[in-house]
N, C-alpha and C positions, 0 to 999 in steps of 0.2 A: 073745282073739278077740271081735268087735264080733260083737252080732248083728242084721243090717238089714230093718226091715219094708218091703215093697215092696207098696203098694196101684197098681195096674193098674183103670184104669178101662170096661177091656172084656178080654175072652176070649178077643180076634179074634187075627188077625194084619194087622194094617194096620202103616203106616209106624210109629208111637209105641210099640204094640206088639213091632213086632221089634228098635224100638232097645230097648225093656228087657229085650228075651230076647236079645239078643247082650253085654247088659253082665251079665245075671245066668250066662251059658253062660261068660264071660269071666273074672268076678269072682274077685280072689284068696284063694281060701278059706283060707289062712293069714293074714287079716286079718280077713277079716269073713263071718259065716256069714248067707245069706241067704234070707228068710223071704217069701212072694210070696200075696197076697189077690188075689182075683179077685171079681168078684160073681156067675158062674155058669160052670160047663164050660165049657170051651172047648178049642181048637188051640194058646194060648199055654199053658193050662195043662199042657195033654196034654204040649208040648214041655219046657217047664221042668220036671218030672218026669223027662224021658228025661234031660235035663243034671243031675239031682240035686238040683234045688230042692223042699224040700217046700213045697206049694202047700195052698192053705184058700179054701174059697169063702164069701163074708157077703154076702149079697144088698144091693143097692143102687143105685139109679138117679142119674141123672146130675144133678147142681145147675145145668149151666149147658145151654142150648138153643140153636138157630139164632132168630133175632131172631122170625120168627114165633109160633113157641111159648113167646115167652116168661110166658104167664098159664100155662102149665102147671107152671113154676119151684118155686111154693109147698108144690104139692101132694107134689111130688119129692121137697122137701127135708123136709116132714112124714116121709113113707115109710121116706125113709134114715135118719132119727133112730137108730132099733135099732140101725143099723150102725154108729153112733158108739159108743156101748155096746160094742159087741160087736168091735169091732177095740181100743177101750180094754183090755176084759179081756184080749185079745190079748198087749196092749202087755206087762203086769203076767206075764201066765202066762210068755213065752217072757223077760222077761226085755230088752226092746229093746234097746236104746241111742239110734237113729236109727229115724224113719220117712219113708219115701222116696216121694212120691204122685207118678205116671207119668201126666201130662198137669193140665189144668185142669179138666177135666169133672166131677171130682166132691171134693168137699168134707172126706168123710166121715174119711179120713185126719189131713189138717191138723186137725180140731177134738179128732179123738182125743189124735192128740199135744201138744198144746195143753194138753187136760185132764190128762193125764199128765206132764206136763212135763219132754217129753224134745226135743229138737231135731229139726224137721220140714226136710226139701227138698223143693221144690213142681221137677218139670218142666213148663215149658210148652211144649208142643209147635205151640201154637196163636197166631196174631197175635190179639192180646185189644182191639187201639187199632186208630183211624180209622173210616171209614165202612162197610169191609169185614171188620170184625172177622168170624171165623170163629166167634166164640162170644161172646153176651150176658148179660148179666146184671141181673136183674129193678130192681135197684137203679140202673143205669147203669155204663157202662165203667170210669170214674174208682172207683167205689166199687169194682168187683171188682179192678182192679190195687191198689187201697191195700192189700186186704183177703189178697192174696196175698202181699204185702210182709210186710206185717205177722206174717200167720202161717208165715213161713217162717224158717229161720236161714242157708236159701242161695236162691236163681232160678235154677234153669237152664234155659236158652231155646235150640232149636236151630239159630235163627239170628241174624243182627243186626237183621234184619226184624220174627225175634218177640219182640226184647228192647228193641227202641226206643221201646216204650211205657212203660217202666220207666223211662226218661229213663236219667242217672247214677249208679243205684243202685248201693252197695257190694256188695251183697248178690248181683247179676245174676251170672252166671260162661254163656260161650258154651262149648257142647260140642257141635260137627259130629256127626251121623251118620257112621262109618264099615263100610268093605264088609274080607272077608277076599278077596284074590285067589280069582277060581276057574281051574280049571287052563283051558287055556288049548289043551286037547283042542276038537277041536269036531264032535265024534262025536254028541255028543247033540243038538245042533245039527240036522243031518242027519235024526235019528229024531224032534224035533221037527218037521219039515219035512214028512215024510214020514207022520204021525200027521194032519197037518190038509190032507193032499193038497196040500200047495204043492210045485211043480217047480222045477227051477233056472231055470227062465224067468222065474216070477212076482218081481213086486217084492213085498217085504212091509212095508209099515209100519204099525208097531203103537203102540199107548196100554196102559199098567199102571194099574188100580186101578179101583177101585169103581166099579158102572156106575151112574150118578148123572150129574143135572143141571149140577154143576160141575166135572165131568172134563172135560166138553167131547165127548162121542162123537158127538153130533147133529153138532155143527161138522163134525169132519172127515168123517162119512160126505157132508154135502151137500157141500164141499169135493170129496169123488169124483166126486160126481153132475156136478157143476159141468164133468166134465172130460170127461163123454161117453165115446163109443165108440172116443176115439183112446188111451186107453191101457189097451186090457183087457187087460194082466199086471199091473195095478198092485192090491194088496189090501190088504185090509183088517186086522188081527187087534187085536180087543179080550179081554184077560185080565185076569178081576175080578169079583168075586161083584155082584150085582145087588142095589142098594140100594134100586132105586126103582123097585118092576114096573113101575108107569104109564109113566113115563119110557120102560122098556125095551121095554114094546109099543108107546109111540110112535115107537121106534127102529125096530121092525118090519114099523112100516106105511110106515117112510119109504124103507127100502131096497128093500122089494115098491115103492113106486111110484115110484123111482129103477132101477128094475131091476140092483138089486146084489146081489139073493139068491146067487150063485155067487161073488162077491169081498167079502164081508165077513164074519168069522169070530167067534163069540164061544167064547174057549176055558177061560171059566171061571177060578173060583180055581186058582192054580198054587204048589202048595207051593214047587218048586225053580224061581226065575224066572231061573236063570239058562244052563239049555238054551234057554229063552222069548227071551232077549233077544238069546240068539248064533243063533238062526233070523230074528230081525231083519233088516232092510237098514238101516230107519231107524227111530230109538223118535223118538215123539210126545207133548209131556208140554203139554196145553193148556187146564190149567186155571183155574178163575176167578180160585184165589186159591191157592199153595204155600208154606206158611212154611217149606219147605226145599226139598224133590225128591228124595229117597230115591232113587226108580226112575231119578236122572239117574247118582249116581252108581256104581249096580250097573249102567247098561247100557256106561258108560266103562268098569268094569272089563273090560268086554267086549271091547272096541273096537267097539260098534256106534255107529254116529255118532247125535247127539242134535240136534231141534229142540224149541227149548220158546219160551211166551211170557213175558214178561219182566214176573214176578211177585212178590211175596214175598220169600222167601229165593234166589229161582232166580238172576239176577245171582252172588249171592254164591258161585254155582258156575262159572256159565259165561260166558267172555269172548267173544261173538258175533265167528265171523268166526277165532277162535284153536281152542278145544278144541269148539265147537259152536255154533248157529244161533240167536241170539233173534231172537221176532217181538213187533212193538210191540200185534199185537191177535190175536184169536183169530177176527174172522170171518171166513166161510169164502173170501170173495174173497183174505186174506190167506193161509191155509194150504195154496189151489190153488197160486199164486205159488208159496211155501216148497217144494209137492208137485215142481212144475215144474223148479224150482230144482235137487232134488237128481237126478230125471233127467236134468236133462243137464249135469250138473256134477259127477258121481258121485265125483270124482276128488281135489275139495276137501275131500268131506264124508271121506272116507279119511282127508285129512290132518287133519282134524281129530281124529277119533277116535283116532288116535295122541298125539295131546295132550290126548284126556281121561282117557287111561291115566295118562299122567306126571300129571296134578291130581290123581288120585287115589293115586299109590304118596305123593307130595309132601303131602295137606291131611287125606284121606278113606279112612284106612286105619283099621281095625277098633282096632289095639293104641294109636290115639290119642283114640278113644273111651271105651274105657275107662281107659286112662290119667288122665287129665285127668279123666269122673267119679269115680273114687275118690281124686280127689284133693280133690275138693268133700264127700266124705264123710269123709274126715281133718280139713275143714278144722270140720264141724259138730263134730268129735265133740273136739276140742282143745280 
């Protein structure tokens, strides 16, 4: 039996996070026994525990920033120094084989294993190339993708969007996000519905994920506003921790002076999103920038119909017009349209969502997620 260090670059439970708690909850423990760092408590940890992962916390901040912050980079990477240290002894104590770092964000894994000289796999969860890169690097973009290459013995990127800055590399291997069916009861559904005072009259169309400036929540609330007093069943629900107070009391000054305090809903981080999305009519994913869409394919398992804008990895899910709706922009004159659209067309958006089911049993099934990575973790350790 292999045994694999999983360095996780936050505690949360965001999208990169649950793809590495559904492959470690997955993982076939008659090949390889798995070992998960974290840099503080957290929901991932708490959960991998419950699945039988023993978990270890080694403090450390993140090496790479949003372009703004990037003068903060240096001092980061001083900080995190101990933890290269201290995951290296890691290395040596349990014994590794492989060390496995879950996202781009932090460094501190790669250099350990490096020092150790055991074979590293970087996931990048993140688009690292173009002008929209989601994450910088104080050196320049060119120099952070060499430097990933370099210190890894595989790439795995969760889309072709996030692995196109790699060019041709041998090294790159793509592994989609996948969902487990959920049952297909829709009782929770109902109790969801009923927990946020929505009726069977109202429409609900909802957004997943952090409430932050590039989810897009400002868009679609003035996109409401935009529509006036001719369709008040139509609401609002946002579900997602709050990333950015300012932001999110600028949200709440807009809907007091939109007067949508009774149709817009925030309901918070939601462990199980998938009562969440079967109280859905319509999910809304309109982001600035997605190098995949998680929440696309958990709400297709649903059959709740999807509009998203045409981003990132998002294409490489959805075929507009077939299993769901791309929009070429996200402002809000464009999303009232999209709003409009599936009001009085309710019928198509059905048909589609019956084909975002089949994309899913077909591309974005859970046993081919993990399939296909431990098949990359075979390949480091031959």
């Amino acid at each position: 039996m292999k045994t694999v260090l999983f360095i996780s670059h936050t505690a949360e439970l965001n999208g990169a996070e649950l793809w590495l708690l559904q492959f470690l909850t997955g993982i076939n423990r008659d090949k390889f026994n798995p070992l998960l760092v974290v840099p503080y408590p957290g929901p991932l940890a708490d959960q991998a525990t419950v699945s039988g992962v023993e978990t270890v916390s080694i403090p450390f901040k993140w090496w790479l920033t949003e372009k703004r912050r990037i003068w903060k980079q240096p001092l980061s990477w001083l900080w995190s120094l101990r933890s290269v240290w201290r995951i290296g002894h890691l290395i040596e104590e349990r014994n590794a084989d492989v060390l496995f770092s879950n996202s781009s964000g932090t460094f501190s894994g790669a250099l350990a294993a490096r020092a150790k000289g055991i074979p590293h796999i970087w996931a990048v969860h993140e688009i690292l190339g173009g002008r929209q890169a989601q994450m910088s690097f104080f050196f320049g973009q060119r120099a952070l993708i060499h430097l990933v290459q370099t210190l890894s013995c595989r790439v795995v990127v969760s889309s072709r969007a996030a692995g196109k800055c790699f060019g041709e590399s041998p090294k790159v291997r793509l592994v989609y996000s996948g969902v487990d069916l959920p049952s297909s009861d829709l009782s929770d559904a109902n109790v969801t519905r009923a927990k946020f005072k929505i009726s069977d009259d109202d429409v609900v169309l909802g957004m997943v994920g952090r409430i932050c400036e590039e989810k897009g929540q400002r868009e679609m609330i003035e996109a409401l506003g935009m529509l006036g007093k001719d369709y008040p069943r139509i609401k609002l629900l946002f579900a997602g921790q709050v990333k950015d107070k300012s932001y999110f009391f600028g949200l709440q000054k807009l809907i007091a002076h939109e007067h949508l305090n009774d149709r817009v809903i925030f309901a918070g981080f939601q462990k199980d999103i998938f009562p969440l999305l079967k109280a859905l009519d319509c999910l809304f994913v309109v982001s600035k920038l997605e190098s995949f869409g998680r929440t696309i394919i958990e709400a297709m398992s649903v059959r709740t119909p999807v509009v998203a804008v045409r981003s990132g990895g998002v294409p490489e899910i959805i075929t507009s017009g077939e299993n769901g709706l791309l929009l070429d922009s996200r402002e809000p004159e464009t999303l009232k349209k999209a709003i409009l659209s599936f009001i009085h067309d309710r019928g198509a958006f059905i048909r589609t969502s019956d084909r975002g089911l089949e994309t899913v049993k077909k591309r974005f099934l859970l046993e081919h997620q993990i399939g296909d990575t431990e098949r990359v973790l075979e390949e480091c350790l031959e």
